[in-house]
The first five atom37 places (N, CA, C, CB, O) and aatype in JSON, in Angstrom:
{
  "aatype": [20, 20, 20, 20, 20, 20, 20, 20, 20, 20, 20, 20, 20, 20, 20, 20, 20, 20, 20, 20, 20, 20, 20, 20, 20, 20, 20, 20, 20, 20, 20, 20, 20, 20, 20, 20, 20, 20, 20, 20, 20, 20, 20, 20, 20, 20, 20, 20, 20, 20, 20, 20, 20, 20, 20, 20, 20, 20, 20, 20, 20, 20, 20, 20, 20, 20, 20, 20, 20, 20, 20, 20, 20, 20, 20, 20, 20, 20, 20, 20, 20, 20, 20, 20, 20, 20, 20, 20, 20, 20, 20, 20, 20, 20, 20, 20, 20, 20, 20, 20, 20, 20, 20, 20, 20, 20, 20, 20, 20, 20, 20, 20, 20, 20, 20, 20, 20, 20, 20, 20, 20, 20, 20, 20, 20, 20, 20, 20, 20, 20, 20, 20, 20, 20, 20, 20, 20, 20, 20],
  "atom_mask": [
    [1, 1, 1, 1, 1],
    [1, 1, 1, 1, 1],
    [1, 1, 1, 1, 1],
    [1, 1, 1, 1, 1],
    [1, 1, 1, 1, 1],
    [1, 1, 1, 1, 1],
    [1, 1, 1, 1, 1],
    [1, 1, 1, 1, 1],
    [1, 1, 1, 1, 1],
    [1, 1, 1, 1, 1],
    [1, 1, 1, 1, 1],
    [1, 1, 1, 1, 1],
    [1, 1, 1, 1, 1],
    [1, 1, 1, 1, 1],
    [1, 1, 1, 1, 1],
    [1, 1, 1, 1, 1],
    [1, 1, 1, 1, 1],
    [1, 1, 1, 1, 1],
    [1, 1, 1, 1, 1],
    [1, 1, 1, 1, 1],
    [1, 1, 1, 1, 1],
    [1, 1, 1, 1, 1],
    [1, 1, 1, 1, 1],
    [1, 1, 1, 1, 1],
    [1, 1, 1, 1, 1],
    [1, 1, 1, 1, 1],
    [1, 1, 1, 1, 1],
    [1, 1, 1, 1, 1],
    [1, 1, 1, 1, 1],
    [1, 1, 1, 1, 1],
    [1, 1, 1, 1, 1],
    [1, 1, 1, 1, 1],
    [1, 1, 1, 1, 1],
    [1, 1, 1, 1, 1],
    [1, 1, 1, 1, 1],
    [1, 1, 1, 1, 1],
    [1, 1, 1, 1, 1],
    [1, 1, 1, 1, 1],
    [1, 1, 1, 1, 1],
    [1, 1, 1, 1, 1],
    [1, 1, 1, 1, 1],
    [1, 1, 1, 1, 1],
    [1, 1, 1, 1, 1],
    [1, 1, 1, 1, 1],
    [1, 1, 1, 1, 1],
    [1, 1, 1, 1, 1],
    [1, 1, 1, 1, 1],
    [1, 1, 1, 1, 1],
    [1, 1, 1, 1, 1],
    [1, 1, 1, 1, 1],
    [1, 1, 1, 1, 1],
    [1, 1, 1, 1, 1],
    [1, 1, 1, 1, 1],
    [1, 1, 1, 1, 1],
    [1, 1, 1, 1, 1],
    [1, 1, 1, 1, 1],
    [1, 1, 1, 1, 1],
    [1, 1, 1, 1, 1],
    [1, 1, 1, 1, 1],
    [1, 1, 1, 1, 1],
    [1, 1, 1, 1, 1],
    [1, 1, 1, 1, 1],
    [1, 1, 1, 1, 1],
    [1, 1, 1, 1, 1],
    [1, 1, 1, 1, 1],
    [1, 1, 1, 1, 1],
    [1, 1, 1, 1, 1],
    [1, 1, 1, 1, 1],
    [1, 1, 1, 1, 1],
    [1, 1, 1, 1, 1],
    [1, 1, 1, 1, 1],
    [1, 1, 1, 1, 1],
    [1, 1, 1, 1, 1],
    [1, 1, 1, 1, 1],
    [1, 1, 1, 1, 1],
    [1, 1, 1, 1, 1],
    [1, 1, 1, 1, 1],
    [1, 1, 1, 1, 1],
    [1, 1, 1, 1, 1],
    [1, 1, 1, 1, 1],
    [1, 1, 1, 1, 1],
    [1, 1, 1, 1, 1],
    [1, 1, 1, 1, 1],
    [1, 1, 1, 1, 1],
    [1, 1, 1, 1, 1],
    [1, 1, 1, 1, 1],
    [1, 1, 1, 1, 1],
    [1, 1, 1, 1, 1],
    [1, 1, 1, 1, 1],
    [1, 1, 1, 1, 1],
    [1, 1, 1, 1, 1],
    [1, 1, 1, 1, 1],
    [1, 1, 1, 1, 1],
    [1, 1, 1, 1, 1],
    [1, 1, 1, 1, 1],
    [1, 1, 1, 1, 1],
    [1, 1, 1, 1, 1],
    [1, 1, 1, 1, 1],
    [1, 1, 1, 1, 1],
    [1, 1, 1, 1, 1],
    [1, 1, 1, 1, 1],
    [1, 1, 1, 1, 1],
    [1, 1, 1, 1, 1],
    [1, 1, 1, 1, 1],
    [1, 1, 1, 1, 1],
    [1, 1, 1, 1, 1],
    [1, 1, 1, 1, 1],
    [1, 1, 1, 1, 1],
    [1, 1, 1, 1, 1],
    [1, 1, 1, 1, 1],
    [1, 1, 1, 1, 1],
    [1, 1, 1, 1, 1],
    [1, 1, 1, 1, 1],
    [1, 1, 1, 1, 1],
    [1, 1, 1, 1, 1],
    [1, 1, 1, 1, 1],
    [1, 1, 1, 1, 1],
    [1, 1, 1, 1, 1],
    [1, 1, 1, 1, 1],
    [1, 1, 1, 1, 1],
    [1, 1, 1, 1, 1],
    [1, 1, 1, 1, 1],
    [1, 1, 1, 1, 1],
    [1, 1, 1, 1, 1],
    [1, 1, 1, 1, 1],
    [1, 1, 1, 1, 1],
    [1, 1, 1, 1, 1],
    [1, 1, 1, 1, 1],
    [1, 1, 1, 1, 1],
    [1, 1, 1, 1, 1],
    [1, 1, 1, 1, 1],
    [1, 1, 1, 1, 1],
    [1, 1, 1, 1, 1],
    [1, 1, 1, 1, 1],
    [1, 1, 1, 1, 1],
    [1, 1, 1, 1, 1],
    [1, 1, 1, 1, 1],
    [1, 1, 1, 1, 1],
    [1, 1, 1, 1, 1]
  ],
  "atom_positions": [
    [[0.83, -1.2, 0.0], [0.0, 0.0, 0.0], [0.87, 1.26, 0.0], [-0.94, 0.0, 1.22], [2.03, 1.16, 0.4]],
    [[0.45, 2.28, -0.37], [1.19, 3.62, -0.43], [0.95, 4.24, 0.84], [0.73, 4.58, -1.61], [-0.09, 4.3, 1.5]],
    [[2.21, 4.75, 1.08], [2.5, 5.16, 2.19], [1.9, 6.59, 2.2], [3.91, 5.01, 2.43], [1.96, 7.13, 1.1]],
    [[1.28, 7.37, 3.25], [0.27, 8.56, 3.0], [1.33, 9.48, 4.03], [-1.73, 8.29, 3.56], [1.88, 9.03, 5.04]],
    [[1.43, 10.73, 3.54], [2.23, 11.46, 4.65], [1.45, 12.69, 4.63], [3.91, 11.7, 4.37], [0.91, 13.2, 3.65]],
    [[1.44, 13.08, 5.78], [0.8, 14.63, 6.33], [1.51, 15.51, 6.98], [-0.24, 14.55, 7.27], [1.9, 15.38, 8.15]],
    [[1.79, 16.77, 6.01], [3.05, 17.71, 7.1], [2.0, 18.35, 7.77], [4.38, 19.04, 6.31], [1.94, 19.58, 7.76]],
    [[1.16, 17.65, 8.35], [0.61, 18.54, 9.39], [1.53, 17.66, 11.2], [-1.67, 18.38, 9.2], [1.53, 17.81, 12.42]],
    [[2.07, 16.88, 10.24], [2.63, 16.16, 12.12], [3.63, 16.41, 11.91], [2.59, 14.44, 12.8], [4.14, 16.7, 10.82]],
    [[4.43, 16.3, 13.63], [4.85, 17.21, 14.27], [6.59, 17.24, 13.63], [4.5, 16.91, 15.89], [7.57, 17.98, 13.75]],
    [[6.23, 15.94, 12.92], [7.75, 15.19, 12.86], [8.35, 16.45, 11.44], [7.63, 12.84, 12.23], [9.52, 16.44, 11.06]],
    [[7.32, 17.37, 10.89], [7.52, 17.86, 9.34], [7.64, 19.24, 9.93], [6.15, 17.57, 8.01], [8.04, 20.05, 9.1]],
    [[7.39, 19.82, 11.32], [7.62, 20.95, 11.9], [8.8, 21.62, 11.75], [7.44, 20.8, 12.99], [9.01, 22.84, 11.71]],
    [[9.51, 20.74, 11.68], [11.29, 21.88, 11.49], [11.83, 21.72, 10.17], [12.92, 21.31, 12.63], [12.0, 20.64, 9.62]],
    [[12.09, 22.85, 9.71], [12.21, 23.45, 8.32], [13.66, 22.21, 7.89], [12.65, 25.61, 8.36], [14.01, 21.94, 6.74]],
    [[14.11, 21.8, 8.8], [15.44, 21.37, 8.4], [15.35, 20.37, 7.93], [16.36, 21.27, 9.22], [16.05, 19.97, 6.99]],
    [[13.88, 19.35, 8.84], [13.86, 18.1, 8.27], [13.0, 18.11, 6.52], [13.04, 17.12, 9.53], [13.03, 17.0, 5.99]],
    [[12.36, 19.11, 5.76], [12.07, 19.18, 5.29], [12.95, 19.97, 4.13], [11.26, 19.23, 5.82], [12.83, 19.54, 2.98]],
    [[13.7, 20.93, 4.33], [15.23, 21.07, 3.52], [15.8, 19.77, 3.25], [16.43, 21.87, 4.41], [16.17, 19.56, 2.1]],
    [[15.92, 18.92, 4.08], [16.64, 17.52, 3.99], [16.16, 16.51, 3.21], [16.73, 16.93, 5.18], [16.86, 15.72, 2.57]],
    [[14.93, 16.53, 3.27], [14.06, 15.17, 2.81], [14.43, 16.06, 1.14], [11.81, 14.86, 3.62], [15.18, 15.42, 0.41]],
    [[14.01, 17.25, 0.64], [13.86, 18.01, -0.44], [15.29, 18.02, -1.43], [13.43, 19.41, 0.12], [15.29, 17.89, -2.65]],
    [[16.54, 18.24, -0.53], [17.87, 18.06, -0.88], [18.09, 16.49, -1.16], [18.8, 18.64, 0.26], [18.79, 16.41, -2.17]],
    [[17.77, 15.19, -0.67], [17.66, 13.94, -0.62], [16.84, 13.53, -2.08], [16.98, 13.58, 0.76], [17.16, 12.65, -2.88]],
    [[15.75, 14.4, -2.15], [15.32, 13.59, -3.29], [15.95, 13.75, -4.77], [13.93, 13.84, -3.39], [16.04, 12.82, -5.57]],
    [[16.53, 15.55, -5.08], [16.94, 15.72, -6.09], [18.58, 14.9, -5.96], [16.76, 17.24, -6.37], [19.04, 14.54, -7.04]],
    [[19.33, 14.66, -4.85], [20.51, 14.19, -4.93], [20.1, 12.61, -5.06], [21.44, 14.66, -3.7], [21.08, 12.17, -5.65]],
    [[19.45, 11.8, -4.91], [18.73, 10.48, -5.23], [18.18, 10.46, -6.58], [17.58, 10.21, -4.27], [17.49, 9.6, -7.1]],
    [[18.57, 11.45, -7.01], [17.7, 11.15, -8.76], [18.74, 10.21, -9.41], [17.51, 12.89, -10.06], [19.87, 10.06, -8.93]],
    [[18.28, 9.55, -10.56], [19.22, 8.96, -11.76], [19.71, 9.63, -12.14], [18.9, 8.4, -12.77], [20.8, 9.22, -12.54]],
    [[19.46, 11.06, -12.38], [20.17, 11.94, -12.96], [19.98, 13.21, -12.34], [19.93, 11.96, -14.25], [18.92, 13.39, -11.73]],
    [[21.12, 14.42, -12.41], [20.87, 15.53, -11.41], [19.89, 16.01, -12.32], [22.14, 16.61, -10.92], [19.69, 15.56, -13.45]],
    [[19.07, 17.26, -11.59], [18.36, 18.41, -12.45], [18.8, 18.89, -13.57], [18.24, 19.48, -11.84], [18.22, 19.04, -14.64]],
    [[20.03, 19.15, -13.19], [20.77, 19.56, -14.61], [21.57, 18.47, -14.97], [21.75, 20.88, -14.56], [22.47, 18.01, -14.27]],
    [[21.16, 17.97, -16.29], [21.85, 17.03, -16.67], [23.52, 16.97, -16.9], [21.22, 16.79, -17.65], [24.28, 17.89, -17.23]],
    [[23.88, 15.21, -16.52], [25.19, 15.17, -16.55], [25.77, 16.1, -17.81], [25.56, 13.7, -16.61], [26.7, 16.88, -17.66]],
    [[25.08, 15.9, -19.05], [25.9, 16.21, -20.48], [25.61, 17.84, -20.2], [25.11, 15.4, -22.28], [25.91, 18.44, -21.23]],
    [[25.29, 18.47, -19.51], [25.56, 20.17, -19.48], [26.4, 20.49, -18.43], [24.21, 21.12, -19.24], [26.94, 21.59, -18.47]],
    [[26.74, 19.38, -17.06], [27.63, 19.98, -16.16], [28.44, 20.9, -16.84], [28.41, 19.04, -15.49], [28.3, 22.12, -16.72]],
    [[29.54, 20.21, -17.76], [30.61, 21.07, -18.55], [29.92, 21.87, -19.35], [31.62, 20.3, -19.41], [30.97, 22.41, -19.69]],
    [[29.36, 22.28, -19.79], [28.88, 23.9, -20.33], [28.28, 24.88, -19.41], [27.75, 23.85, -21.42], [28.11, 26.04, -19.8]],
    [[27.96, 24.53, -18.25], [27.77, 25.26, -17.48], [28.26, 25.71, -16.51], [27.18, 25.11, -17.32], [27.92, 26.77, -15.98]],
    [[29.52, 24.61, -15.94], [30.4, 25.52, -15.07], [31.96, 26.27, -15.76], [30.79, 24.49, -13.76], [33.0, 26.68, -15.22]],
    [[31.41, 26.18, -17.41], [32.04, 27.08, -18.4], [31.27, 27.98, -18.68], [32.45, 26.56, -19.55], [31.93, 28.93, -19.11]],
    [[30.36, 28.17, -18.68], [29.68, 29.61, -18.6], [30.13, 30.17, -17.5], [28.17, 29.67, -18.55], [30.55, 31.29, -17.8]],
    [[30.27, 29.93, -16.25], [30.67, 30.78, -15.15], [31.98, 30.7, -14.98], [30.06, 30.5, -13.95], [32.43, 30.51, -13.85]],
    [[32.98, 30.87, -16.32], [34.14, 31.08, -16.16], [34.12, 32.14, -17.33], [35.06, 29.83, -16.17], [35.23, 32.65, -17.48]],
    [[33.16, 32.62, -18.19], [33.57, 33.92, -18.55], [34.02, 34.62, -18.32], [33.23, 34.43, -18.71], [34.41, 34.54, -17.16]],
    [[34.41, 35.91, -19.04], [35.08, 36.26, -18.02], [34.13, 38.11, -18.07], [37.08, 36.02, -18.33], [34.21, 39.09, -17.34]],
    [[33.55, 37.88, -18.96], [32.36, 38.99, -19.1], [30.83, 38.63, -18.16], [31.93, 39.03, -20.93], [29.95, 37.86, -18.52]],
    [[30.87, 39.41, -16.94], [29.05, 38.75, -16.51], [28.33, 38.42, -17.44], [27.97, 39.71, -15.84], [27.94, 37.32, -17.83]],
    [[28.13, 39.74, -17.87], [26.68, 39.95, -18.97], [27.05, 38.63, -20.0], [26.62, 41.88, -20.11], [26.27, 37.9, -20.6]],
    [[28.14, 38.62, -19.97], [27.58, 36.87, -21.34], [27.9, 35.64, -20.39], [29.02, 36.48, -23.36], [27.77, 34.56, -20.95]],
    [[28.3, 35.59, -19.03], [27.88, 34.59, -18.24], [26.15, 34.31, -18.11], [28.52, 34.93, -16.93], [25.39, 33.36, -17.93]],
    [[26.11, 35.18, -18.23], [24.09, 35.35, -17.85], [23.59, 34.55, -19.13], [23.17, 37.51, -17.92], [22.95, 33.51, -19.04]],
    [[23.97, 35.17, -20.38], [23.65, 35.04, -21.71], [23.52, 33.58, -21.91], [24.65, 35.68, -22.63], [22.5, 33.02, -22.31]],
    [[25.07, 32.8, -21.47], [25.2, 31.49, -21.88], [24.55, 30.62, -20.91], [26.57, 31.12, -22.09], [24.07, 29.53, -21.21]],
    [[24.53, 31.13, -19.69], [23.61, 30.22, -18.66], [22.26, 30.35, -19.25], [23.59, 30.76, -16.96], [21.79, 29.29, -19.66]],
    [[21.51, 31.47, -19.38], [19.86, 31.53, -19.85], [20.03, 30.55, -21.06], [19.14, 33.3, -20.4], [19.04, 29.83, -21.07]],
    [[20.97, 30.19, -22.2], [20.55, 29.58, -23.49], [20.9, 28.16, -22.95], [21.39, 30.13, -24.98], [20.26, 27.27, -23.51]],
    [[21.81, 27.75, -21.93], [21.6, 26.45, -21.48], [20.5, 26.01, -20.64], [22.59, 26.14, -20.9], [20.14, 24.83, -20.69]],
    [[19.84, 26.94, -19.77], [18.44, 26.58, -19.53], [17.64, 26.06, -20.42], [17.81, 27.48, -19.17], [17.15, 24.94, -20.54]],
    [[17.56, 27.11, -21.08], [16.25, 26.66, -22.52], [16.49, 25.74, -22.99], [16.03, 27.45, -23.85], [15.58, 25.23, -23.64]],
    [[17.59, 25.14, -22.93], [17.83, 23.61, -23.47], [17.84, 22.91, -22.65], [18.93, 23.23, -24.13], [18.66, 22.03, -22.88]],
    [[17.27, 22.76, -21.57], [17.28, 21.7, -20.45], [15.54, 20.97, -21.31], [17.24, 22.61, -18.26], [14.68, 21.51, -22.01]],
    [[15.71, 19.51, -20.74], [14.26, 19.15, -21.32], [13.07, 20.16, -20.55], [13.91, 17.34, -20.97], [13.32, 21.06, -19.75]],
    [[12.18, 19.88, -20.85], [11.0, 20.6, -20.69], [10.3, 20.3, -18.72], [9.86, 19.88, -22.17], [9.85, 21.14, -17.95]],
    [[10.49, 18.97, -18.54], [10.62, 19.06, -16.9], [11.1, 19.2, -16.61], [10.55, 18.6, -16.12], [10.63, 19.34, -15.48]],
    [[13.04, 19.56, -16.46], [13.64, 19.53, -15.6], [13.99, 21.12, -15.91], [14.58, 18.37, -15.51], [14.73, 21.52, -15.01]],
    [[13.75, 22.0, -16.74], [13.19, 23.39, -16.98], [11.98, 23.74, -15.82], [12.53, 23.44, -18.61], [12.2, 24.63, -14.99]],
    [[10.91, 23.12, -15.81], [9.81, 23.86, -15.18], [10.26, 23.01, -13.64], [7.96, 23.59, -16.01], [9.74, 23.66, -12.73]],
    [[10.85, 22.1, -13.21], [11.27, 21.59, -12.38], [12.56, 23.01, -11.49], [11.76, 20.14, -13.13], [12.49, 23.45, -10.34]],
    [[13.42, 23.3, -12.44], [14.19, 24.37, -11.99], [13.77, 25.57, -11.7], [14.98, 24.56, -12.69], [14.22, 26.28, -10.8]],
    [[12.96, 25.83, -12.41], [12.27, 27.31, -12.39], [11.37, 27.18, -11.2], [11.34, 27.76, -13.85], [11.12, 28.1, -10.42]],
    [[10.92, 26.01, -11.12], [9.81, 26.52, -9.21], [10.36, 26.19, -8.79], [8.39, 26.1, -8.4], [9.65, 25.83, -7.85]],
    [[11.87, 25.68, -8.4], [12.79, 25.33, -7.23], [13.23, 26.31, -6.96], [13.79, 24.45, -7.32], [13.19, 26.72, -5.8]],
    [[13.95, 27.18, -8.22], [14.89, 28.81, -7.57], [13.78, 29.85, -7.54], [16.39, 29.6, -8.83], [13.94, 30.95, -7.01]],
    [[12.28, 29.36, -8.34], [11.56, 30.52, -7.75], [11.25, 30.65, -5.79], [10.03, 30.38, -8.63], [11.0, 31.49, -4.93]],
    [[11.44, 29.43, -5.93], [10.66, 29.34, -4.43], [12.1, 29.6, -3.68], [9.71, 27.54, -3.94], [11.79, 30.07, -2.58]],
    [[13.19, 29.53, -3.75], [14.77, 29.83, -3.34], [14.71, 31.53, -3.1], [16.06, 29.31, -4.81], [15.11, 32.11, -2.09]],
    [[14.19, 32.06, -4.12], [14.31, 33.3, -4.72], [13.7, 33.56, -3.19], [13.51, 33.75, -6.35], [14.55, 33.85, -2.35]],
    [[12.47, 33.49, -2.78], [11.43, 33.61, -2.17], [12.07, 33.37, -0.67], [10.31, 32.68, -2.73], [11.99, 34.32, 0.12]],
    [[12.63, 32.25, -0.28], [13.56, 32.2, 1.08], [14.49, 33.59, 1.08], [14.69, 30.69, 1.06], [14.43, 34.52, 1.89]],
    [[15.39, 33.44, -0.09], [16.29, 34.57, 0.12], [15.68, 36.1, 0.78], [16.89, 34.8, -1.31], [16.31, 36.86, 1.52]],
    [[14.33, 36.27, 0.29], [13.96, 37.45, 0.48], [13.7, 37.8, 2.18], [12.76, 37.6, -0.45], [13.46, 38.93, 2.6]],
    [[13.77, 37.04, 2.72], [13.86, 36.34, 4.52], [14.96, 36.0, 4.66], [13.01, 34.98, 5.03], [15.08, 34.86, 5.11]],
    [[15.98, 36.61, 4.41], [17.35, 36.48, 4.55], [17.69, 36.59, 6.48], [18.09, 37.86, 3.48], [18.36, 35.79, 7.13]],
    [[16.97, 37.83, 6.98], [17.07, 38.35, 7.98], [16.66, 37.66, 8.89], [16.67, 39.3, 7.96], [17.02, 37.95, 10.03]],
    [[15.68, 36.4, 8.62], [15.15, 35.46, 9.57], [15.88, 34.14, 9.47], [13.67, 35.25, 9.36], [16.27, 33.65, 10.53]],
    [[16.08, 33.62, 8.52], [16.65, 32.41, 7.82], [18.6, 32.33, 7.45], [15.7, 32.44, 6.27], [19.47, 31.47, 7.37]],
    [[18.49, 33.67, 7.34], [20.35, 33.41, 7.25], [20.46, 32.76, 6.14], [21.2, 32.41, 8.49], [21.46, 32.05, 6.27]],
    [[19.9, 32.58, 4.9], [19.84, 32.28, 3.94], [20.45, 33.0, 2.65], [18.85, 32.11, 4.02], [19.88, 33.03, 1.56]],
    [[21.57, 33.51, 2.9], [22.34, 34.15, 1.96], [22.03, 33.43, -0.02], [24.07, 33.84, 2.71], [21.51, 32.37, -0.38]],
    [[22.39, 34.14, -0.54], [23.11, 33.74, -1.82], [23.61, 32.54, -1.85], [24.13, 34.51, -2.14], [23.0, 31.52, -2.16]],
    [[25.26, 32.69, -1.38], [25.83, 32.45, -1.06], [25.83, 30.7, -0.6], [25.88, 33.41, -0.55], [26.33, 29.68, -1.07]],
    [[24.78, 31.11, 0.81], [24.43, 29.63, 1.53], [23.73, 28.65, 0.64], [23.43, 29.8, 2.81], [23.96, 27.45, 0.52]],
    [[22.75, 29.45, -0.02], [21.87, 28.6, -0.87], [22.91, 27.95, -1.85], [20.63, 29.49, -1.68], [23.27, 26.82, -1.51]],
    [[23.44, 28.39, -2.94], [24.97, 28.01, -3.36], [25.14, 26.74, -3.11], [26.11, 28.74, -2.66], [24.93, 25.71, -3.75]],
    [[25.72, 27.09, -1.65], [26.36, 26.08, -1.13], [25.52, 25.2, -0.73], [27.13, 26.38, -0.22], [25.9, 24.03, -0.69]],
    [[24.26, 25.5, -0.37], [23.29, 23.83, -0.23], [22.95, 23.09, -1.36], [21.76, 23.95, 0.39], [22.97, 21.86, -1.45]],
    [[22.62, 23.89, -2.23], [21.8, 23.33, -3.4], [22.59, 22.85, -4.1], [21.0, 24.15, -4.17], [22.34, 21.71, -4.5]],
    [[24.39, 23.79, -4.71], [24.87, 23.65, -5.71], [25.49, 22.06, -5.96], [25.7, 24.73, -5.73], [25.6, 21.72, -7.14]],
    [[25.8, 21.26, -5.1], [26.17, 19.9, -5.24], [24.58, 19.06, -5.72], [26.93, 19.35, -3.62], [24.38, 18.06, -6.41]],
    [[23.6, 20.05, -4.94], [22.43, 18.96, -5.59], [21.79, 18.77, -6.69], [21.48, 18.95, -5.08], [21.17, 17.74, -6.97]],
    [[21.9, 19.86, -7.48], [21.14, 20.28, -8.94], [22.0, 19.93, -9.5], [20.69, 21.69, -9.41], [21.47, 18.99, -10.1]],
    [[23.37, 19.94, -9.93], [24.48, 20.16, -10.58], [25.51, 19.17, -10.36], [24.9, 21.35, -10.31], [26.15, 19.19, -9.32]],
    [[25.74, 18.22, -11.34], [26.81, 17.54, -10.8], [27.62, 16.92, -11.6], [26.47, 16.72, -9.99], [26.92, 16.76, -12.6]],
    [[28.89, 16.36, -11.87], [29.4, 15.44, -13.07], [29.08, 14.23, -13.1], [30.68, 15.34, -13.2], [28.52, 13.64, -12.18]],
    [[29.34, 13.83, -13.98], [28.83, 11.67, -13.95], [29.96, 11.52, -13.18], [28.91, 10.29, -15.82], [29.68, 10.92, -12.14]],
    [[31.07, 11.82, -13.27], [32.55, 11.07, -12.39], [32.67, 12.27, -11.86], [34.18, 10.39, -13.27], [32.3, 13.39, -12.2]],
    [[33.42, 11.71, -10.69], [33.82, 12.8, -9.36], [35.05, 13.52, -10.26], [34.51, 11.86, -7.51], [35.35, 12.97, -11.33]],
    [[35.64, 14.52, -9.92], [36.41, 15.82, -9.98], [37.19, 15.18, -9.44], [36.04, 17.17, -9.43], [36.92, 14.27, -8.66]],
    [[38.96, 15.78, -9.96], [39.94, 15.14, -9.49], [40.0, 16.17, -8.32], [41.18, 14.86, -10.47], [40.29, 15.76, -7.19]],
    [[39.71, 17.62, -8.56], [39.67, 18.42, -7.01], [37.87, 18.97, -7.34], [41.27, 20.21, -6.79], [37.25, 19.54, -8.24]],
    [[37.6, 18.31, -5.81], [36.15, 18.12, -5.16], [35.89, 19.42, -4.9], [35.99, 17.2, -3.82], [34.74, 19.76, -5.17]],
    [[36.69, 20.34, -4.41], [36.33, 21.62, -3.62], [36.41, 22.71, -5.2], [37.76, 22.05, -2.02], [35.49, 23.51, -5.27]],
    [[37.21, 22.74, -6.12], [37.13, 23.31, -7.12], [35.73, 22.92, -7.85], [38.32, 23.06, -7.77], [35.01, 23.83, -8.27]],
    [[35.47, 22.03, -7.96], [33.85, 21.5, -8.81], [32.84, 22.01, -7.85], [33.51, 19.5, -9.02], [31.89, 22.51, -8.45]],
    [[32.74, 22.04, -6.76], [31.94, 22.33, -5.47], [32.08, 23.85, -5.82], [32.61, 21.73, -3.81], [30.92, 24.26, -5.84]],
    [[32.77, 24.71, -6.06], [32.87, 26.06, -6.08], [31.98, 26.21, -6.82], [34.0, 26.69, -6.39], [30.87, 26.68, -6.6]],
    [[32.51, 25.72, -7.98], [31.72, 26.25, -9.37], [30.3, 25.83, -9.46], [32.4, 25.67, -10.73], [29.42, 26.47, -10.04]],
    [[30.15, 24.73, -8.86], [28.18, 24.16, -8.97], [27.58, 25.36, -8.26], [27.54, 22.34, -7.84], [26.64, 26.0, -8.73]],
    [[28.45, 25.76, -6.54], [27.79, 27.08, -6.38], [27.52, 28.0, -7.05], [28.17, 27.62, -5.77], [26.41, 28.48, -7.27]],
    [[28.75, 28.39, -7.5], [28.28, 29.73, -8.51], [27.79, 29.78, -9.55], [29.05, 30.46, -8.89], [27.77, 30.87, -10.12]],
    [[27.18, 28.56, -10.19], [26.11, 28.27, -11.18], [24.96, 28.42, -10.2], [26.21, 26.75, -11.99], [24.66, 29.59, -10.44]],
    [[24.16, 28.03, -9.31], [23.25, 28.09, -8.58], [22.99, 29.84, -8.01], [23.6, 26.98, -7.55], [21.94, 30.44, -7.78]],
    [[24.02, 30.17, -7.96], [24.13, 31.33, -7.29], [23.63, 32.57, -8.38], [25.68, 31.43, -6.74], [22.91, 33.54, -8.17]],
    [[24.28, 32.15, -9.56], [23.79, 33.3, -10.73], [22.47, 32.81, -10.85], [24.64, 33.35, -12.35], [21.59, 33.64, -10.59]],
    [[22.1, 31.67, -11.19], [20.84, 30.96, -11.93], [19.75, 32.27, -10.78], [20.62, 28.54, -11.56], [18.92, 33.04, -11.27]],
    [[20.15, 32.18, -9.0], [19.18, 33.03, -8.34], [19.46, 34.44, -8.69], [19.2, 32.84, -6.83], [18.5, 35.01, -9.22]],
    [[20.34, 35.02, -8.55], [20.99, 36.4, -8.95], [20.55, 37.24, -9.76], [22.05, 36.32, -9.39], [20.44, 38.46, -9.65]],
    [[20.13, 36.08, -11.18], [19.25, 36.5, -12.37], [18.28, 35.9, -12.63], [19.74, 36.53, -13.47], [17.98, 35.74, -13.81]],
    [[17.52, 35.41, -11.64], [16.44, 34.66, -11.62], [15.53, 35.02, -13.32], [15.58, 35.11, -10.07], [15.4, 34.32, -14.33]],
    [[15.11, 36.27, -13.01], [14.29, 37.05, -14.13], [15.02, 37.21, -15.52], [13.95, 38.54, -13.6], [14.39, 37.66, -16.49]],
    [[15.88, 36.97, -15.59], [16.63, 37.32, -16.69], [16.51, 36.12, -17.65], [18.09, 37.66, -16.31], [16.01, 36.02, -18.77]],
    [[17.32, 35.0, -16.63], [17.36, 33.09, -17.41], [15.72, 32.27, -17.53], [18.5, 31.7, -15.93], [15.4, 31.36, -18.3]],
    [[14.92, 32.93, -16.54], [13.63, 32.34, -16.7], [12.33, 33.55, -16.92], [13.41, 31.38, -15.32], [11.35, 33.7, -16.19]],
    [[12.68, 34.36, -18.21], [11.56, 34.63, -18.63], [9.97, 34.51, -18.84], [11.85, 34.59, -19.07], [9.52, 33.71, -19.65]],
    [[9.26, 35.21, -18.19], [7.88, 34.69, -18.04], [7.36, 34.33, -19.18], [6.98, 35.54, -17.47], [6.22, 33.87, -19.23]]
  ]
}
């Protein structure tokens, strides 16, 4: 039988266990959000060395993401967008988000010979994707 869950109990009360379960499912996928075959074009877009065409080449690799894992991204950093703005309650920087999310959306098929260099850069793909929220996901 299917298992029925209700965040009305008590156990779904703290934001953390529910960050967790949420971070768990996209890092449990077969494949990240952003697919393996764009890791490398996208943490080459954020080595431009011009913003304005970092933005450029990240928005045209969106649009090429398939069509769910597009509308899949777009209500994840909309709703990101939306924490950040409660920065002052949540401590939810840029920055932090970055650093939570960016290993989870973003990842290579094989590990990085340096972990903390690939870890940088998934942040700062995550970090622009929020930065320019409006820009890469046009209404």
């Amino acid at each position: 039988p299917e298992e029925r869950l209700s965040l009305a109990d008590p156990e779904w009360s703290d934001v953390h266990v529910v960050t967790g379960a949420l971070k768990l499912f996209f890092r449990e996928l077969p494949e990240p959000l952003v697919p393996y075959g764009l890791f490398d074009p996208f943490t080459e877009a954020i080595k431009l060395p011009d913003p304005q065409e970092q933005v450029e080449r990240v928005a045209e690799l969106v649009q090429s993401l398939p069509p769910a894992n597009y509308a899949t991204l777009r209500y994840l950093l909309a709703h990101l967008c939306r924490v950040m703005e409660r920065v002052d309650v949540n401590r939810m920087t840029l920055q932090n988000i970055g650093i939570v999310f960016g290993p989870t959306l973003l990842r290579p098929e094989r590990e990085l010979c340096s972990l903390a260099a690939g870890m940088a850069q998934q942040n700062q793909v995550v970090e622009l994707l929020l930065a320019h929220f409006d820009r890469i996901f046009p209404i």
